[in-house]
Each structure stands twice: as structure tokens, then as C-alpha cells.
C-alpha positions in Angstrom: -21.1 -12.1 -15.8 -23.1 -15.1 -16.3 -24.8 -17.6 -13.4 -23.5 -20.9 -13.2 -26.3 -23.8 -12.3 -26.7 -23.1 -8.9 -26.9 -19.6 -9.4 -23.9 -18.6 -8.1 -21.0 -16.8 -9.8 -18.7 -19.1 -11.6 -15.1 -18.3 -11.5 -14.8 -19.7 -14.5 -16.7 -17.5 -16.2 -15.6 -14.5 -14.9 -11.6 -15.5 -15.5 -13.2 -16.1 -19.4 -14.8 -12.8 -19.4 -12.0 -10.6 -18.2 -9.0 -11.8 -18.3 -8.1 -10.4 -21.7 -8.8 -7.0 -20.6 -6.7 -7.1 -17.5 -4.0 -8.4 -19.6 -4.5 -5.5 -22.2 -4.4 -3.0 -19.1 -1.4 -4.5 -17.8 1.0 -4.3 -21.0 0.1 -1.2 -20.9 1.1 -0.6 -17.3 3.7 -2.7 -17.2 5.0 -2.0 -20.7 5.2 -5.9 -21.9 2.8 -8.8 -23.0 5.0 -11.3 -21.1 5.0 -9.4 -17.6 1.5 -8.7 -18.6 0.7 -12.1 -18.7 2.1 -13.4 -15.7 1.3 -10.2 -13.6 -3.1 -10.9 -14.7 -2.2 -15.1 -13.6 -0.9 -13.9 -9.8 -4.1 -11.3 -9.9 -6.4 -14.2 -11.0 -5.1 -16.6 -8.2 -5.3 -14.4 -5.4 -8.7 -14.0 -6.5 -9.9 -17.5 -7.2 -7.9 -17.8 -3.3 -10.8 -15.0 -2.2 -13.5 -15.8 -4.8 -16.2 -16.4 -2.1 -15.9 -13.1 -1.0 -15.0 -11.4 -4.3 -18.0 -12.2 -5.8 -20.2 -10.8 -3.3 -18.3 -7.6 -3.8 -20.3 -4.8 -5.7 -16.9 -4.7 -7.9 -15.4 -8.2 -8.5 -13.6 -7.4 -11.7 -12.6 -4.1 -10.3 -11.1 -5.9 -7.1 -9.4 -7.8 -9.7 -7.7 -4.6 -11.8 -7.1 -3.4 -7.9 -5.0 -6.7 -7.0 -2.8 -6.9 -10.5 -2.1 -2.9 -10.1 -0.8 -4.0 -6.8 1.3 -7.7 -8.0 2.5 -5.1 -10.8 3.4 -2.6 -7.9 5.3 -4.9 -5.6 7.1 -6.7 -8.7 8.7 -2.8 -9.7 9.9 -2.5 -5.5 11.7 -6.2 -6.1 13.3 -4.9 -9.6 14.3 -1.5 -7.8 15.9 -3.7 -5.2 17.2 -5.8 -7.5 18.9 -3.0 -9.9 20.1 -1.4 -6.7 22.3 -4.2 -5.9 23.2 -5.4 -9.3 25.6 -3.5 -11.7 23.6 -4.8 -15.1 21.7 -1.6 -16.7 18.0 -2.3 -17.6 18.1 -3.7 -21.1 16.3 -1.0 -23.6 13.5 -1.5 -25.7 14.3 -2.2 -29.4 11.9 0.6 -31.1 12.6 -0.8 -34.7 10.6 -4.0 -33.6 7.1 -1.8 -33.2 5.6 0.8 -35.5 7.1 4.3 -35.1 4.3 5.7 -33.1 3.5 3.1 -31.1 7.1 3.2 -29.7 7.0 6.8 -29.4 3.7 5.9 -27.4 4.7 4.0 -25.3 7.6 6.1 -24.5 5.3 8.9 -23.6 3.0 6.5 -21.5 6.8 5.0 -19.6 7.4 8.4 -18.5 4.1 8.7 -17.0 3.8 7.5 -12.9 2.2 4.3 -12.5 -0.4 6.2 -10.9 -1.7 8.3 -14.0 -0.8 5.1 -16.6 -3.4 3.2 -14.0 -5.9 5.6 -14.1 -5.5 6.4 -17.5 -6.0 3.0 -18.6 -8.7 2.5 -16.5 -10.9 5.0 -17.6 -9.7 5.9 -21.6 -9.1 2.2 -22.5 -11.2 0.5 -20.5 -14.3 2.8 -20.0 -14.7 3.1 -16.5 -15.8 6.2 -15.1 -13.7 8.0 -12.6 -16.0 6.9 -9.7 -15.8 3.0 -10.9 -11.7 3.8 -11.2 -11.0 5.3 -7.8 -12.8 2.4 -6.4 -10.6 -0.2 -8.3 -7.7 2.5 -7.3 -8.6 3.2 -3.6 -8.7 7.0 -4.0 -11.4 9.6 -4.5 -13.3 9.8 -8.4 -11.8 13.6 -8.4 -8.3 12.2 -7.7 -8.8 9.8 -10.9 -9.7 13.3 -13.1 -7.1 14.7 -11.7 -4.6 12.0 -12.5 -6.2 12.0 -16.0 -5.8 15.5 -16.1 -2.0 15.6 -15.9 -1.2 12.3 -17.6 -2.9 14.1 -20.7 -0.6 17.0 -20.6 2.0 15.2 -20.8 1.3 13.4 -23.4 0.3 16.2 -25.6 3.3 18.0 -24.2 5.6 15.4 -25.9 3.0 14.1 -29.0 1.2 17.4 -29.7 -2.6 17.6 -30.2 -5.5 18.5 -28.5 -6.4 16.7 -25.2 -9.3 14.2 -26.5 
């Protein structure tokens, strides 16, 4: 991250720097660009609302990954509210709009728990290591490997292949 003029950490900067990647993680967690989108903007405002104290954190962009897994969180308890009081089924994803094994994918990935999608983002597609991840995740770095561990199996359970 680079130094504003008076030497402290621009917002700015930082929202430049990583907001692409947080919206990457999150279609990928939340299984849409759109959501995505809108999940990384209520992320980046509760930390510009913070920034002071973010960016004396040892982890700023991982307090940020930390705060959308949680917006993405409390936005799947208000759609499980919401389908449990509504009579309209979940509209399904069209897999003739997306190449065959991306859909099949991001099927695999769907059927994960948000908790080994997080981690496995985290750490495969954004490089993290598992310490670095269960700080952004709140839980130890062998829960992480752990998480990987299982989300891996079932993906090669349903894709095939060796776990890379």
C-alpha cells in the first residue's frame, strides 16, 4: 500500500489496490458479480467508517476480506428469512450461459459451506497462507488447513483429480 503526502495511509489507495480482489473473492463466495459487487461496497464503507483504526491494524486488507465474509454472512440469514416466509423458490442458475466446467465448478464450490468456500478462496485464489487466513477468518491457521482439507475432497469427490 502506498503513503499519501503526510505519510499516512490513504484510503484511497488502498480501496484502488484491493478492491478487485475482494470482489473476485466474493463472486466466488457469493456465487454472483452483482452481489459481489455490492457485498465489497458495504465492506469498503464500514471500513472507510473505521479507517483510522484499520490502518493501524497489522491486517487492514484482511480486516476488510473479514468484514465482506461477514455483510455476505448476514445478507444469506436475511434471504433464509426471507425464503422462509415467502412461497417463491430460489430462481436457478442458467448453466448454458457459462462454459461447461465453470458451471459444473461452481456447482461443486455452491455445495461447499461458506466456511470452506472462504477459506478456500482465501488461501488458493488469493495466496494467503493459513495463518494470514485464520486471522482474516477469526479461527486458528490449523482450522484453515483443515477447512482446505475437506473442501478439496469434495471437490475431487465430484470433479475427479488429484488434490493440487
Amino acid at each position: 500500500m502506498m503513503l499519501d503526502p503526510a505519510g499516512r495511509d490513504s484510503f484511497e489507495t488502498f480501496f484502488r489496490a484491493h478492491y478487485p480482489s475482494v470482489v473476485r473473492a466474493l463472486v466466488v463466495v457469493s456465487g454472483g458479480e452483482p452481489e459481489a459487487e455490492d457485498l465489497a461496497q458495504e465492506a469498503f464503507a464500514r471500513v472507510l467508517e473505521r479507517w483510522e483504526r484499520v490502518r493501524a491494524m497489522e491486517s487492514p486488507v484482511g480486516y476488510v476480506y473479514r468484514t465482506a465474509f461477514n455483510v455476505n454472512r448476514n445478507r444469506l440469514r436475511h434471504l433464509a428469512r426471507s425464503l422462509r416466509h415467502s412461497a417463491v423458490p430460489a430462481p436457478e442458475i442458467d448453466p448454458a450461459t457459462e462454459v461447461e466446467a465453470r458451471s459444473e465448478l461452481r456447482r461443486v464450490l455452491a455445495r461447499l459451506p461458506a466456511s470452506q468456500r472462504e477459506a478456500l478462496v482465501l488461501v488458493e485464489w488469493l495466496g494467503l497462507d493459513a495463518d494470514e487466513a485464520g486471522r482474516v477468518l477469526g479461527i486458528e491457521a490449523s482450522s484453515v488447513r483443515g477447512r482446505i482439507h475437506r473442501a478439496r475432497r469434495t471437490i475431487n469427490e465430484h470433479l475427479g483429480g488429484e488434490d493440487d
